[in-house]
Predicted model as a PDB file, atoms N, CA, C, CB and O in Angstrom, pLDDT in the B-factor column:
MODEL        1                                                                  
ATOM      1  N   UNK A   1       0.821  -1.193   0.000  1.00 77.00           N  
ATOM      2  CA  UNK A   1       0.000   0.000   0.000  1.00 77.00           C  
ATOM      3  C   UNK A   1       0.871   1.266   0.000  1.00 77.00           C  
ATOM      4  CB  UNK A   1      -0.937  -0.007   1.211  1.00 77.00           C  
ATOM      5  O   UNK A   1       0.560   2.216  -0.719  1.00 77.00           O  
ATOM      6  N   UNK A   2       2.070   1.302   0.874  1.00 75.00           N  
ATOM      7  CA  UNK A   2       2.636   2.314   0.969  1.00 75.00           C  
ATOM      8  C   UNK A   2       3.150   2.990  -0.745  1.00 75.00           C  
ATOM      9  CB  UNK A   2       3.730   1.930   2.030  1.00 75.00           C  
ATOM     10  O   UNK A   2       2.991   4.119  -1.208  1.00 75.00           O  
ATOM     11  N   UNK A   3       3.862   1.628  -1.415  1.00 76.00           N  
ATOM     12  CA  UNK A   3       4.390   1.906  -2.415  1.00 76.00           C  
ATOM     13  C   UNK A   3       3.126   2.248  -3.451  1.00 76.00           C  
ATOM     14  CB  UNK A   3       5.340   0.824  -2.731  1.00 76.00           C  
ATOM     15  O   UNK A   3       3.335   2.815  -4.524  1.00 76.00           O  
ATOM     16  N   UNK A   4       2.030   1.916  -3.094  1.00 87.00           N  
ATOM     17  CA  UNK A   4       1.349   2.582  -3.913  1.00 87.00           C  
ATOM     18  C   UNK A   4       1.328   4.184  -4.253  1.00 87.00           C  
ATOM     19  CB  UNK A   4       0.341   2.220  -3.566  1.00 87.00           C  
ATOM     20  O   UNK A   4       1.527   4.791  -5.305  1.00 87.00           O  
ATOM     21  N   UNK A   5       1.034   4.575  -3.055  1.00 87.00           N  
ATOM     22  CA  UNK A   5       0.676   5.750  -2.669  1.00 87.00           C  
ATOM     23  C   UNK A   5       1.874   6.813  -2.749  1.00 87.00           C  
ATOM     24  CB  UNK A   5       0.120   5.590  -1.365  1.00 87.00           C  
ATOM     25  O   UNK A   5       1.853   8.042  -2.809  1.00 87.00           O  
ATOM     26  N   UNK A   6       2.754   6.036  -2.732  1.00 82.00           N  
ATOM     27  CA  UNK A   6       4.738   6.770  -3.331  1.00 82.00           C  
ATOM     28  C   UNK A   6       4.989   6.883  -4.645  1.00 82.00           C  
ATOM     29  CB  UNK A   6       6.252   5.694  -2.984  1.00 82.00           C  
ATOM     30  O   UNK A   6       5.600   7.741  -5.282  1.00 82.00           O  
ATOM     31  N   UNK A   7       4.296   5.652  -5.041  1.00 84.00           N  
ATOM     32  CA  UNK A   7       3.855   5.791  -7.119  1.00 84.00           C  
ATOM     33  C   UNK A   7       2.999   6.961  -7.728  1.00 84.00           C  
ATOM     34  CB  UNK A   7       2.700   4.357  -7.738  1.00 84.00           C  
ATOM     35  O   UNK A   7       3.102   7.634  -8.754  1.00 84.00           O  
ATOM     36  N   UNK A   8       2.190   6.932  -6.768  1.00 90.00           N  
ATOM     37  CA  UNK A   8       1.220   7.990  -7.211  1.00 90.00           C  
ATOM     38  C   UNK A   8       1.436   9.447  -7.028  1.00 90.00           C  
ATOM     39  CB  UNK A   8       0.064   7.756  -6.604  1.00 90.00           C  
ATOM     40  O   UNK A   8       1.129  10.338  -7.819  1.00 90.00           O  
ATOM     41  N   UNK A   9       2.262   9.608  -5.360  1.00 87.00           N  
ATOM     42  CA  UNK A   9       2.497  10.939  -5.618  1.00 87.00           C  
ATOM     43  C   UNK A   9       3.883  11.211  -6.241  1.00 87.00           C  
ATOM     44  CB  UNK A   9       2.323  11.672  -4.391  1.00 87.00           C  
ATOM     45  O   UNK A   9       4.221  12.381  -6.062  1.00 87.00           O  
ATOM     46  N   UNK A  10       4.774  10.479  -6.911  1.00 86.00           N  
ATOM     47  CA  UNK A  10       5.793  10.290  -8.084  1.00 86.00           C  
ATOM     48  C   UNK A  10       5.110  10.776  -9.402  1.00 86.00           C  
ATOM     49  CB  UNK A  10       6.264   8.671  -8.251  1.00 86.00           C  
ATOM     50  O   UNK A  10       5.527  11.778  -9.983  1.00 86.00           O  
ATOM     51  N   UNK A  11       4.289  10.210  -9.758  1.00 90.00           N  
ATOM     52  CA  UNK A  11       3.439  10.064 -10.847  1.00 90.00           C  
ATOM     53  C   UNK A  11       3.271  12.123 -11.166  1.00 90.00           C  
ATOM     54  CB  UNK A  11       1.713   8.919 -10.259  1.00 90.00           C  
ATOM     55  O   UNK A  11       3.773  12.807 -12.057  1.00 90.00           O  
ATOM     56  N   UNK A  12       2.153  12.615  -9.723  1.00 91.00           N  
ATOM     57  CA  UNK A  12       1.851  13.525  -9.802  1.00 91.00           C  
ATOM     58  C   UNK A  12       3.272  14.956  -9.624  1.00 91.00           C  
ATOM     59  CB  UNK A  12       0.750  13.302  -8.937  1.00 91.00           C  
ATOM     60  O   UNK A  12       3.212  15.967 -10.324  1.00 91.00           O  
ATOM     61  N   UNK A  13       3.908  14.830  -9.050  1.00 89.00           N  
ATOM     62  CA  UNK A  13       4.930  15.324  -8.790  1.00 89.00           C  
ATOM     63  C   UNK A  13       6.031  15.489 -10.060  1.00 89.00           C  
ATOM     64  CB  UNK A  13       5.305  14.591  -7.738  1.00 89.00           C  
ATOM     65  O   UNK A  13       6.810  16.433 -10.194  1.00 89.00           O  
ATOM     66  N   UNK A  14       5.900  14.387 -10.910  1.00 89.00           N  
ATOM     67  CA  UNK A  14       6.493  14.659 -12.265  1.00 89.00           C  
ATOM     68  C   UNK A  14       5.574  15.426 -13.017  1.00 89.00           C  
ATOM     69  CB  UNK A  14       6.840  13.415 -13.040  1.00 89.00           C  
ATOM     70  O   UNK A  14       6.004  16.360 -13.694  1.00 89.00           O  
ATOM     71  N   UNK A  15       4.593  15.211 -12.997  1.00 91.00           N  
ATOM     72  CA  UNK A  15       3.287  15.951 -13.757  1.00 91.00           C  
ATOM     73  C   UNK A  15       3.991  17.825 -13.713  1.00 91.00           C  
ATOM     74  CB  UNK A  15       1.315  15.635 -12.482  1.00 91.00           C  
ATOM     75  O   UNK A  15       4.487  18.479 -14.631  1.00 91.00           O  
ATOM     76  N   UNK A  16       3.776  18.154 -12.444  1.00 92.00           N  
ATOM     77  CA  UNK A  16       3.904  19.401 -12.384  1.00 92.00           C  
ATOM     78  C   UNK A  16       5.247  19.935 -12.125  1.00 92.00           C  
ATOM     79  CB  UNK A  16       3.082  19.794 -11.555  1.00 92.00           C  
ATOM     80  O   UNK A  16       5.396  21.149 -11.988  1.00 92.00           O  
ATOM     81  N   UNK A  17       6.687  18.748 -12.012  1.00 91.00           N  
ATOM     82  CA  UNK A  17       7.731  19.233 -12.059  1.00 91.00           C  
ATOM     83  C   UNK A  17       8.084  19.650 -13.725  1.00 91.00           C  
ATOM     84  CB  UNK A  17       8.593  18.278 -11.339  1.00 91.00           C  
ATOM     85  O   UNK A  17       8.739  20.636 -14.060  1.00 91.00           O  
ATOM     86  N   UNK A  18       7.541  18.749 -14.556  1.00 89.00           N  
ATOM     87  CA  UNK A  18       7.623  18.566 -16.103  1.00 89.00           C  
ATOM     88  C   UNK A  18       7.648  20.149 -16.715  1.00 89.00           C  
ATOM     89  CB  UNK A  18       6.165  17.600 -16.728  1.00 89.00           C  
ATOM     90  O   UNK A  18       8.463  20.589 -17.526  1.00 89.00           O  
ATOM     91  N   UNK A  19       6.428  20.932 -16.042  1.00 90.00           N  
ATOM     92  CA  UNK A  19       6.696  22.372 -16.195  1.00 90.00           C  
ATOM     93  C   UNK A  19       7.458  23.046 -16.606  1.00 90.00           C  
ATOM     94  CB  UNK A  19       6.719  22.829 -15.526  1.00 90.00           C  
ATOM     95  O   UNK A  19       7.625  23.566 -17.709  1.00 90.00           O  
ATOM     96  N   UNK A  20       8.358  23.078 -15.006  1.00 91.00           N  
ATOM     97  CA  UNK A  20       9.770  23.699 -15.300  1.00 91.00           C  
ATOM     98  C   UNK A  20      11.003  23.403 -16.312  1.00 91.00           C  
ATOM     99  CB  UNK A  20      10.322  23.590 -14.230  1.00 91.00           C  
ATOM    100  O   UNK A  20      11.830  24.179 -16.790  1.00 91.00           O  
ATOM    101  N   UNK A  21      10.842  22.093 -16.459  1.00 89.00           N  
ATOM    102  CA  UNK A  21      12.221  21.949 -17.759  1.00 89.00           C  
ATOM    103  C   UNK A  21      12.062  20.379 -17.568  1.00 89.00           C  
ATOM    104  CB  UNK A  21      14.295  22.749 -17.327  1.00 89.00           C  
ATOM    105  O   UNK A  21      11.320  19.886 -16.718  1.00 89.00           O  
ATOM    106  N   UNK A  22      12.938  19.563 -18.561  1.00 89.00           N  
ATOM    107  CA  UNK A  22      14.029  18.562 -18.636  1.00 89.00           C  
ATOM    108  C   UNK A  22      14.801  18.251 -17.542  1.00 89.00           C  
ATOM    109  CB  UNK A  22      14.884  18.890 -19.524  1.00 89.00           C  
ATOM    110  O   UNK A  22      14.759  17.174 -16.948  1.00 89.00           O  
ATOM    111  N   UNK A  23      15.368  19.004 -17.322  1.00 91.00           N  
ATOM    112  CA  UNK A  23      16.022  18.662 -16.405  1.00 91.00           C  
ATOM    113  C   UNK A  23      15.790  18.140 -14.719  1.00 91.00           C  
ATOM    114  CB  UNK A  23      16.576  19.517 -16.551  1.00 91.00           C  
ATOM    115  O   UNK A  23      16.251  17.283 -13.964  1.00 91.00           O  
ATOM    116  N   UNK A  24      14.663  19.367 -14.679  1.00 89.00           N  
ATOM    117  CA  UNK A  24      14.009  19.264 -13.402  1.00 89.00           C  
ATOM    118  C   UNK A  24      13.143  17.923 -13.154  1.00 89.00           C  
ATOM    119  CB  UNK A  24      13.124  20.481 -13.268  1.00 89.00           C  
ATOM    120  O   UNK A  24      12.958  17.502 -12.012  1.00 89.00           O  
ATOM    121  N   UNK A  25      12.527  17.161 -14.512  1.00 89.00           N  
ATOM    122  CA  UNK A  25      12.139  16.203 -14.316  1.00 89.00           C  
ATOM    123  C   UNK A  25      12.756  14.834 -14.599  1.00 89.00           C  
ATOM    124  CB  UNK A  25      11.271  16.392 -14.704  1.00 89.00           C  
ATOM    125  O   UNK A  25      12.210  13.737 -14.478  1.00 89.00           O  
ATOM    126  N   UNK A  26      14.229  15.160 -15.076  1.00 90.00           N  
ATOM    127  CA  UNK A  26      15.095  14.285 -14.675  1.00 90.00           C  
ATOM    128  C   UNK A  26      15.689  13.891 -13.507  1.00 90.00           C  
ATOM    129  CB  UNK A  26      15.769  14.451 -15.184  1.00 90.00           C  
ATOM    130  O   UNK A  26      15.866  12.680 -13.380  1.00 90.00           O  
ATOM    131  N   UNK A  27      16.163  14.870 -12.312  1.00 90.00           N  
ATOM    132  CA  UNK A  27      15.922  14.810 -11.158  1.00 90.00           C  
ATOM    133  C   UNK A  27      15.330  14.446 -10.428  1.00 90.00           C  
ATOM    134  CB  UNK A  27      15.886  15.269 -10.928  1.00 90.00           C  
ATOM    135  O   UNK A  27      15.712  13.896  -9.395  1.00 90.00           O  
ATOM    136  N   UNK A  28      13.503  14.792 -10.991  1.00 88.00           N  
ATOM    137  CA  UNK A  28      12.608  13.642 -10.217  1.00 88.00           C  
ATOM    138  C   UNK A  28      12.782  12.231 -10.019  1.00 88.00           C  
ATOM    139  CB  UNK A  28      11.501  13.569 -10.737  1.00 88.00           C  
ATOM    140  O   UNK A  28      12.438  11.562  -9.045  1.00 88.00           O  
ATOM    141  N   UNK A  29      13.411  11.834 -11.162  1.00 87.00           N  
ATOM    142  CA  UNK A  29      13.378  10.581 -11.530  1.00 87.00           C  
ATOM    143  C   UNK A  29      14.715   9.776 -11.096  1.00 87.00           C  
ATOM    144  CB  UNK A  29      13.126  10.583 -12.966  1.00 87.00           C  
ATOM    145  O   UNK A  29      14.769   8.546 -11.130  1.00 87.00           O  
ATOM    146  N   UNK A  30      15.569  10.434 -10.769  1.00 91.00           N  
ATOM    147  CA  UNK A  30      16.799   9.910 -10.207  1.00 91.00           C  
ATOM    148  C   UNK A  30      16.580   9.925  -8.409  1.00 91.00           C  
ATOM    149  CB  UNK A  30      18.170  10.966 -10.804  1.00 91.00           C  
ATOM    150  O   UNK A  30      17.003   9.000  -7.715  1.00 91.00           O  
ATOM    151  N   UNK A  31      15.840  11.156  -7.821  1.00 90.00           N  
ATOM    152  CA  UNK A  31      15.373  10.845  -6.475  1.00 90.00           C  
ATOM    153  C   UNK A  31      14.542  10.334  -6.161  1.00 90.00           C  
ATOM    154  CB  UNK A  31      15.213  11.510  -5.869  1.00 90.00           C  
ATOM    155  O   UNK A  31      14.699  10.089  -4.964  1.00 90.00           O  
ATOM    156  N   UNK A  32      13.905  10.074  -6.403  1.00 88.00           N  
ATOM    157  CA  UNK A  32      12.313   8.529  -7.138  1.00 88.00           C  
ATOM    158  C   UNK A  32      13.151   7.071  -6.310  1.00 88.00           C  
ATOM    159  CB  UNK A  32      12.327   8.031 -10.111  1.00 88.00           C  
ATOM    160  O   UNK A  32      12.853   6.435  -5.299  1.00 88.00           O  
ATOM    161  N   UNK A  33      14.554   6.927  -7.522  1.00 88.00           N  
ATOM    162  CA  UNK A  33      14.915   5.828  -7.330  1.00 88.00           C  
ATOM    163  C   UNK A  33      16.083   5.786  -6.327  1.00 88.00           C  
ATOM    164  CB  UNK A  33      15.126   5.307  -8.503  1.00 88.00           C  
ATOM    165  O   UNK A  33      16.869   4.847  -6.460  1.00 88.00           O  
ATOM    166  N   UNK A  34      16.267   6.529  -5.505  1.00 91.00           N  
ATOM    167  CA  UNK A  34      16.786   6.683  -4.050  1.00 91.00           C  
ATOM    168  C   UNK A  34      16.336   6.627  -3.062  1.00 91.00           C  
ATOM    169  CB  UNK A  34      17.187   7.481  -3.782  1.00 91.00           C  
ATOM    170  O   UNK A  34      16.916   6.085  -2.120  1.00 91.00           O  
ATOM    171  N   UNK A  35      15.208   7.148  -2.974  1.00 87.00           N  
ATOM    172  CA  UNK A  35      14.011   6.970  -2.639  1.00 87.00           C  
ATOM    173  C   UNK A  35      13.350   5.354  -2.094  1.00 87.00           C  
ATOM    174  CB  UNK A  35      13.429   7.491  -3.803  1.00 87.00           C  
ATOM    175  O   UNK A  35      13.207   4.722  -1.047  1.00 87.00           O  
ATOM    176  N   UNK A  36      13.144   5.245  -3.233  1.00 86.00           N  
ATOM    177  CA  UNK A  36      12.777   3.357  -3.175  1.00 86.00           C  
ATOM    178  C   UNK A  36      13.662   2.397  -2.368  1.00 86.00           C  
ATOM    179  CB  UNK A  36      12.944   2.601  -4.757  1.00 86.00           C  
ATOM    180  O   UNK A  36      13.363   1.481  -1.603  1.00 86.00           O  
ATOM    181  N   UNK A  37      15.227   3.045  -2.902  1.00 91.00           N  
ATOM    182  CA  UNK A  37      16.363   2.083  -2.209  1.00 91.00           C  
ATOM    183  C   UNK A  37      15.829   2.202  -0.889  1.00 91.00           C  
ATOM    184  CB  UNK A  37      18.085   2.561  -2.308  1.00 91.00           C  
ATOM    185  O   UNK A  37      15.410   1.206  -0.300  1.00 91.00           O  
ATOM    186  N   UNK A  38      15.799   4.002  -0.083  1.00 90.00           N  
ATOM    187  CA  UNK A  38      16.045   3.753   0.799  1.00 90.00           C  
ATOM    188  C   UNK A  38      14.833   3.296   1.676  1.00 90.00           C  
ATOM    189  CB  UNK A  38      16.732   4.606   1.067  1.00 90.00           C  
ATOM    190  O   UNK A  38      15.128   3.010   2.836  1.00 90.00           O  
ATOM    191  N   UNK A  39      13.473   3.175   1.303  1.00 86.00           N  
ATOM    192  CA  UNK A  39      12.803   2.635   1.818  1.00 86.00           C  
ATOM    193  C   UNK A  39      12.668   1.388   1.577  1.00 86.00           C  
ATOM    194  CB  UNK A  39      12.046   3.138   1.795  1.00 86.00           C  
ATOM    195  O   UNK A  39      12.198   0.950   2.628  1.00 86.00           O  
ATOM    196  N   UNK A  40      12.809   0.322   0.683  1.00 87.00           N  
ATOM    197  CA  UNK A  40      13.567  -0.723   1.080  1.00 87.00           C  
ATOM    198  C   UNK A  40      14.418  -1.457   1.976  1.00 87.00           C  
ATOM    199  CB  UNK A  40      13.914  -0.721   0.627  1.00 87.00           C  
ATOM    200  O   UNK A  40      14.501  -2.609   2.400  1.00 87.00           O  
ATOM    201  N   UNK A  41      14.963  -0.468   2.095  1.00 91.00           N  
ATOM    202  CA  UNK A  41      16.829  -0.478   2.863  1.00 91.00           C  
ATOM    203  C   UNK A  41      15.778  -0.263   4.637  1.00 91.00           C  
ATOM    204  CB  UNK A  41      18.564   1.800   2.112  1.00 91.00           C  
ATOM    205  O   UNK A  41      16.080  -0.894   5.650  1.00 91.00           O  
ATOM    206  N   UNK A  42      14.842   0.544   4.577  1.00 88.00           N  
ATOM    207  CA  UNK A  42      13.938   1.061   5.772  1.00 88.00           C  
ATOM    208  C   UNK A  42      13.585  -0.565   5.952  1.00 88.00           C  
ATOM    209  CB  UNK A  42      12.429   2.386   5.392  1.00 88.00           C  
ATOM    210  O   UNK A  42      14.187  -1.286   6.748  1.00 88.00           O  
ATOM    211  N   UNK A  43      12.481  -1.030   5.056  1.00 85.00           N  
ATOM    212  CA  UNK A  43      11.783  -1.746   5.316  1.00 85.00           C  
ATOM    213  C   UNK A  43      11.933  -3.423   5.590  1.00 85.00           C  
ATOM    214  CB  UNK A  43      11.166  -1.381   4.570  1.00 85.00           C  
ATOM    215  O   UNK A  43      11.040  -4.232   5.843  1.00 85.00           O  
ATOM    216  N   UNK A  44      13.698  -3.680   5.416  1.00 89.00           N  
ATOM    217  CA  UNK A  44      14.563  -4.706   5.623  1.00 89.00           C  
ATOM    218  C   UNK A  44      14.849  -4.659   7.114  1.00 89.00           C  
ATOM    219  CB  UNK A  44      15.795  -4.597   4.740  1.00 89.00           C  
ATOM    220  O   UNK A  44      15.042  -5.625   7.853  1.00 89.00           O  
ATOM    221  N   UNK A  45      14.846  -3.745   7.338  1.00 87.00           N  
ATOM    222  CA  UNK A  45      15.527  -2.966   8.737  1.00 87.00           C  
ATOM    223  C   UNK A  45      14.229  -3.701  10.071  1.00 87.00           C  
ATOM    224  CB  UNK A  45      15.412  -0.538   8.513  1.00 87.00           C  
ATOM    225  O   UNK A  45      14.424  -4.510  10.978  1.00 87.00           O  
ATOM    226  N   UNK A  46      13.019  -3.011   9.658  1.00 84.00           N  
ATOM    227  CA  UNK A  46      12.076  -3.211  10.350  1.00 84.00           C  
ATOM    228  C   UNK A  46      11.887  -4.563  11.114  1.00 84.00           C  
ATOM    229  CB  UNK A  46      11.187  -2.937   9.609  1.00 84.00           C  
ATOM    230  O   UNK A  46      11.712  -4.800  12.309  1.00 84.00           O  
ATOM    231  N   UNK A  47      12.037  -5.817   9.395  1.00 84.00           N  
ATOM    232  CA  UNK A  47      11.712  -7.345   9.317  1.00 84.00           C  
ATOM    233  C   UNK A  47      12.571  -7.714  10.560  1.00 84.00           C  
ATOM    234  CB  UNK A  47      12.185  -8.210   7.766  1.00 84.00           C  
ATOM    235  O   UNK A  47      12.212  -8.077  11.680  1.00 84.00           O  
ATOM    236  N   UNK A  48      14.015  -7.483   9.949  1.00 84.00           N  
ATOM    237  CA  UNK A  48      15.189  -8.085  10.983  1.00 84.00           C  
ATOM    238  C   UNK A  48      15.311  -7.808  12.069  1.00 84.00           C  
ATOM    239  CB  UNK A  48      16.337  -7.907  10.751  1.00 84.00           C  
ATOM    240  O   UNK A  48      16.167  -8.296  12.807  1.00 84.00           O  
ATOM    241  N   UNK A  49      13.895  -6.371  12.619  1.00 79.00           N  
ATOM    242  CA  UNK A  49      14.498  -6.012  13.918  1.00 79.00           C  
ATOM    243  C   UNK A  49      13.154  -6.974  14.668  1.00 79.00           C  
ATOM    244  CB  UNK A  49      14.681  -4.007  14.306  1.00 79.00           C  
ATOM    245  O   UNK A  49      13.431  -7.230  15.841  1.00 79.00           O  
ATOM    246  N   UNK A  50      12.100  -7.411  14.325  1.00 76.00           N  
ATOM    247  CA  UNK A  50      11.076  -7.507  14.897  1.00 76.00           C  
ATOM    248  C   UNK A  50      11.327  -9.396  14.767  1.00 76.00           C  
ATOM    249  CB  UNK A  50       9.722  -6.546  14.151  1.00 76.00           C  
ATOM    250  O   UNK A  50      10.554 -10.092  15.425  1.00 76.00           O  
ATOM    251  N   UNK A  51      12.525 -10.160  13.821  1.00 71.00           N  
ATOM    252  CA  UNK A  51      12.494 -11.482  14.151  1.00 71.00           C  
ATOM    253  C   UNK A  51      13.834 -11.775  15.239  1.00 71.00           C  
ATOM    254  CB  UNK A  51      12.534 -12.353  12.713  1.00 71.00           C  
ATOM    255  O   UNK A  51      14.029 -12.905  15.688  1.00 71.00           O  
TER     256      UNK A  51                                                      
ENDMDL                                                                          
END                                                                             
């Protein structure tokens, strides 16, 4: 669910970064996928602490 709701406001957030330039919505898209790592990287964390 979470990652839903991180897709979507990705989704929208490129929408209206797209505006400003190329570039700016290349950026989106490179902190998007840092993003993901690090909630991943979060959500590994959680598993291993709670077994």
């Amino acid at each position: 669910m979470s990652m839903l709701v991180t897709n979507i406001y990705n989704m929208a957030d490129t929408y209206f970064v797209s505006t400003v330039g190329t570039s700016a919505t290349g950026a989106v898209g490179i902190v998007f996928g840092l993003m993901a790592i690090l909630q991943a990287f979060g959500f590994c964390l959680c598993v291993i602490k709670k077994q």
